[in-house]
C-alpha positions, -999 to +999 in steps of 0.1 A: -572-015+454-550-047+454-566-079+448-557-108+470-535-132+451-535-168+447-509-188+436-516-223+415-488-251+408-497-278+384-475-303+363-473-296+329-496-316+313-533-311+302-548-332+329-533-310+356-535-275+340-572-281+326-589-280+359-561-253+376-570-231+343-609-237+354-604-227+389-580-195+380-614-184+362-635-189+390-617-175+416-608-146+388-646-139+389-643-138+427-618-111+429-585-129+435-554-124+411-544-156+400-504-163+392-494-200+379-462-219+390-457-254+365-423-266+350-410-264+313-431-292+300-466-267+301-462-246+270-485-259+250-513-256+275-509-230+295-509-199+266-544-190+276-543-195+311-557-168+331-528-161+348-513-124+356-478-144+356-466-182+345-433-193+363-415-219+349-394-237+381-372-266+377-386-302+386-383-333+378-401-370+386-381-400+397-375-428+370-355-458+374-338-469+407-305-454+395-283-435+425-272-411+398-306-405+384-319-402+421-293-376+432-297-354+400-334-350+404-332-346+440-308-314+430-335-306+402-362-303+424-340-286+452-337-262+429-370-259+418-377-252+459-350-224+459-368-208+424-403-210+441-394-199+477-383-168+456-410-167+436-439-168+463-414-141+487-427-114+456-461-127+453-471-128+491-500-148+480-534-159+501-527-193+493-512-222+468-529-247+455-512-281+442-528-300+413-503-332+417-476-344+399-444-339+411-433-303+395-460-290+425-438-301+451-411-275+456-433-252+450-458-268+475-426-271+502-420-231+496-449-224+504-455-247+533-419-231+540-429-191+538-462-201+560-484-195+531-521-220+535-516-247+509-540-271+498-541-299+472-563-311+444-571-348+434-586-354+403-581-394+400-597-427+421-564-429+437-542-401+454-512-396+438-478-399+456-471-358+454-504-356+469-499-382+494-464-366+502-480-330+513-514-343+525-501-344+563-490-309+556-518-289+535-544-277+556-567-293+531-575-324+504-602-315+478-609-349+457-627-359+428-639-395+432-657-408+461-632-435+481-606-426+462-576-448+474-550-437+497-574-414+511-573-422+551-571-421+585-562-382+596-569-373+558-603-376+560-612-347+588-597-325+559-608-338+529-636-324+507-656-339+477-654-315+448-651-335+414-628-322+391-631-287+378-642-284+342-633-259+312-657-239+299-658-255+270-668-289+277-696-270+306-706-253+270-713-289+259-739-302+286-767-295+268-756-311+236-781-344+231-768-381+227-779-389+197-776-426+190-758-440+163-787-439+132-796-469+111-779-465+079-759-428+085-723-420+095-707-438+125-688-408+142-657-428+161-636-407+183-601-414+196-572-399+216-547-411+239-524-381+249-491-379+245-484-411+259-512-434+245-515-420+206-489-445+198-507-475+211-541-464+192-525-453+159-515-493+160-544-510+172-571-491+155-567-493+122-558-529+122-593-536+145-613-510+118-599-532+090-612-563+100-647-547+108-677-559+079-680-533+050-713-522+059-698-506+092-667-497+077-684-476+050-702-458+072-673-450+098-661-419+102-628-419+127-612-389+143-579-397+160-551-377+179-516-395+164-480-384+173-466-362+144-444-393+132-471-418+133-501-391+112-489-406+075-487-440+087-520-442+104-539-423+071-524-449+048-539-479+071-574-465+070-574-456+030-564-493+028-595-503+047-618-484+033-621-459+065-625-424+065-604-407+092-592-371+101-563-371+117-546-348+141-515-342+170-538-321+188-578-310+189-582-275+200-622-281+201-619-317+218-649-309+238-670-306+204-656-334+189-666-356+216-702-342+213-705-356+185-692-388+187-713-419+188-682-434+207-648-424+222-620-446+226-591-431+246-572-433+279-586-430+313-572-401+322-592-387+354-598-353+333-605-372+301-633-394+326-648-361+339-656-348+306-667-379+295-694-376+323-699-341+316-708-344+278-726-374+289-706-399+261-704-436+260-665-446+259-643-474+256-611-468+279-582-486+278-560-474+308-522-466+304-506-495+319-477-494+341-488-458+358-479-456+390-503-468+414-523-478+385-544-448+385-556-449+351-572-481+357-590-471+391-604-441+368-616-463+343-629-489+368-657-465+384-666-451+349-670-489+344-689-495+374-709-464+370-725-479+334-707-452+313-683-473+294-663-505+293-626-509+304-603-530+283-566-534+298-538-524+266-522-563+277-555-582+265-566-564+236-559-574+200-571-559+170-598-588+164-609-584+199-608-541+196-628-548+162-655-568+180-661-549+206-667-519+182-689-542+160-709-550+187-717-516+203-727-502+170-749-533+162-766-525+193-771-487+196-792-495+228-761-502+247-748-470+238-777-448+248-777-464+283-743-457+289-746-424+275-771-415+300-753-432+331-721-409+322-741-379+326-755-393+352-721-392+371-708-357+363-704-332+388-710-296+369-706-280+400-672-292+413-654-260+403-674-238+427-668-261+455-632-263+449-634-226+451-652-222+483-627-247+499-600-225+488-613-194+503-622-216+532-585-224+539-577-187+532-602-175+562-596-201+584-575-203+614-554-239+618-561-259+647-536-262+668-528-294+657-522-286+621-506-251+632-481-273+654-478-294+623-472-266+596-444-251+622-423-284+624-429-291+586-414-252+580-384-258+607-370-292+590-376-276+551-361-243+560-333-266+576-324-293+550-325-267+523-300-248+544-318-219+556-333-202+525 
C-alpha cells in the first residue's frame, strides 16, 4: 500500500531544517512518506534527514536595492517555481509545508499553483516576510511564540500555537539536571553563533575572558563554535589568558554540550531559544543585528522577559562589559539557577505533535469558501505570470 506523501520546503540553514527534520519524523511514525524541497545552501544539514527524496531548487533572497540584483533573483526564484512545479507534478503529495525563508517560496507558489494544501511554520517572535508573503494564501499559520508580531487581523482565524518542533536529541536532554556552577570546580562556558555570529564571538570572547580575575579564569573551561579561519587565532588568545578552550566549526552533540554548561552565550536564533528552554539553560544572547525585522532580538526579548537569560545588543557590548557580566553571574550562582529553571519553564516539549495534527488537519479538511475562492484566484494569477506552467 502507498503511503500518503508529504512534501517539506525549508531554507538551508539549521534553524529551518532542525524543526522540518523533527516533523518529517513525526509524521514518519504516522504513516506519511516524507520528501524535502530546500536550495543548495542545506548540505551540511540535511544528510540525515528523514526524507525518501531531497530536491535541491534554485532560490535566492533579495540583498541590496540594486535593479540588477533585483531582476536576477526574481529570474532565480522563477526558476526555482518552474523546478518545484515539476517536482510536486511527480510527487502528488497531501500537502507542503513551508518553514520560512525565502528558498520556500517557489516551492510554496507551486504548490499553491498545482492545488496542493500548504501551510506554513513560524518558529520566531516575529513572522518573517516569506511567511507573511503566503500567509493570505496557506490554509494555515502554525507559530511558536505567543503574539508573535505581524501576526493579525484574518491571520488569526488560522493560526495555531505549536512551539517549535524539537530534535530528538535535545528532547533526549530534558531530564538532564541544572547543576549550578560549584564553589571551587570547573566553570563549563558554552558559546556559538552560527555561521553568521562565530566571527563576532571569536573577537569578543577572549578579549572579555582575559580581563576576568585568575581565580575565574583558572577554573573556566570554554567551548566555542569559530569559523575555520578564525579556530588558530581564537586558541592563541585563550592560551595567552590563561583559558582553557575547545574549539570547533561545528558540534554534532550541541544538545549535550549545552547540558552541561553552566552558561551559554550565543545568538538568539528562535531554534537556538527553543532548545535553550528545552534543556532548561541559563544564556546570555546577544541578537544578530541588522536581521530583518529584527527577529533575533524579539527572540531574545521574550527569553528575557520570561527570566531565562539576559539580552545584550552586539552595538553596546565591549569586552570589559562582556567580562563583567560573566564575572557576575558566576559570582552569583543563584542567578543562574533561577534562570535555569524559568527556561524550562517556557519550553513546549509537545509542539512537534501539535504541528503534526495541524498538518493532517489541513490535509482532511475542506476550505471555506472563502479560502477556496482565495486559493483559486492565488493559482489563476501564478499560473498566469509564470506563463502557464
Amino acid at each position: 500500500m502507498t503511503r500518503p506523501s508529504i512534501v517539506m520546503t525549508a531554507g538551508g540553514t539549521g534553524g529551518h531544517l532542525f524543526p522540518a527534520k523533527s516533523l518529517a519524523q513525526e509524521l514518519s511514525w504516522r504513516g506519511y512518506a516524507i520528501d524535502l524541497i530546500t536550495d543548495t545552501r542545506s548540505s551540511k544539514f540535511d544528510t540525515d534527514f528523514p526524507a525518501r527524496e531531497v530536491y535541491r531548487v534554485n532560490a535566492a533572497t533579495f540583498r541590496g536595492r540594486s535593479p540588477i540584483e533585483a531582476t536576477k533573483t526574481v529570474a532565480k526564484l522563477s526558476s526555482g517555481f518552474h523546478m518545484a512545479y515539476r517536482v510536486l507534478g511527480e510527487i502528488k503529495p497531501s500537502a507542503v509545508i513551508g518553514f520560512g525563508g525565502y528558498p520556500t517560496i517557489p516551492p510554496m507558489l507551486a504548490a499553491l499553483a498545482r492545488g496542493i494544501p500548504t501551510l506554513t511554520h513560524e518558529q520566531n517572535a516575529v513572522m518573517g516576510r516569506a511567511n507573511r508573503l503566503l500567509g493570505p494564501m496557506v490554509r494555515a499559520v502554525a507559530y511558536s511564540f505567543e503574539d508573535t508580531k505581524f501576526l493579525e487581523g484574518k491571520l488569526l482565524h488560522k493560526a495555531f500555537l505549536t512551539g517549535t518542533p524539537l530534535r530528538r536529541a535535545v528532547l533526549n536532554m530534558r531530564t538532564q539536571v541544572y547543576n549550578s556552577p560549584p564553589p571551587d570546580g570547573q566553570l563549563n562556558l558554552l558559546v556559538f553563533g552560527g555561521s553568521q555570529g562565530a566571527h563576532f564571538f571569536a573577537e569578543m570572547m577572549p578579549a572579555a575572558l582575559y580581563l576576568l580575575p585568575e581565580h575565574i579564569r583558572d577554573r573556566l573551561l570554554v567551548v566555542q563554535q569559530c569559523r575555520e579561519e578564525d579556530i588558530e587565532n581564537v586558541f592563541d588568545s585563550y592560551e595567552r589568558a590563561g583559558v582553557a578552550a575547545e574549539l570547533a566549526t561545528f558540534f554534532d552533540d550541541l544538545p549535550e554540550r549545552m547540558a552541561t554548561s553552566h552558561l551559554v552565550v550565543s545568538r538568539s536564533g528562535a531554534t537556538t531559544v527553543a532548545e535553550l528552554c528545552a534543556i532548561g539553560r541559563p544564556a546570555v544572547l546577544v541578537p544578530l543585528p541588522h536581521s530583518l525585522d529584527n527577529d533575533q532580538y524579539e527572540n531574545a526579548m521574550r527569553f528575557e522577559r520570561g527570566g531565562g537569560g539576559w539580552c545584550y545588543e552586539e552595538g553596546a557590548m565591549t569586552p570589559e562589559r562582556f567580562a563583567g557580566v560573566v564575572r557576575r553571574l558566576f559570582e552569583e550562582p543563584g542567578s543562574l539557577i533561577r534562570a535555569a529553571s524559568a527556561a524550562k519553564a517556557m519550553a513546549r516539549y509537545d509542539a512537534v505533535e501539535r504541528l503534526a495534527d495541524v498538518v493532517e488537519s489541513v490535509i482532511e479538511q475542506k476550505p471555506s469558501d472563502e479560502q477556496a475562492e482565495i486559493e483559486e484566484q492565488e493559482r489563476a494569477e501564478i499560473l498566469s505570470r509564470d506563463g502557464g506552467t
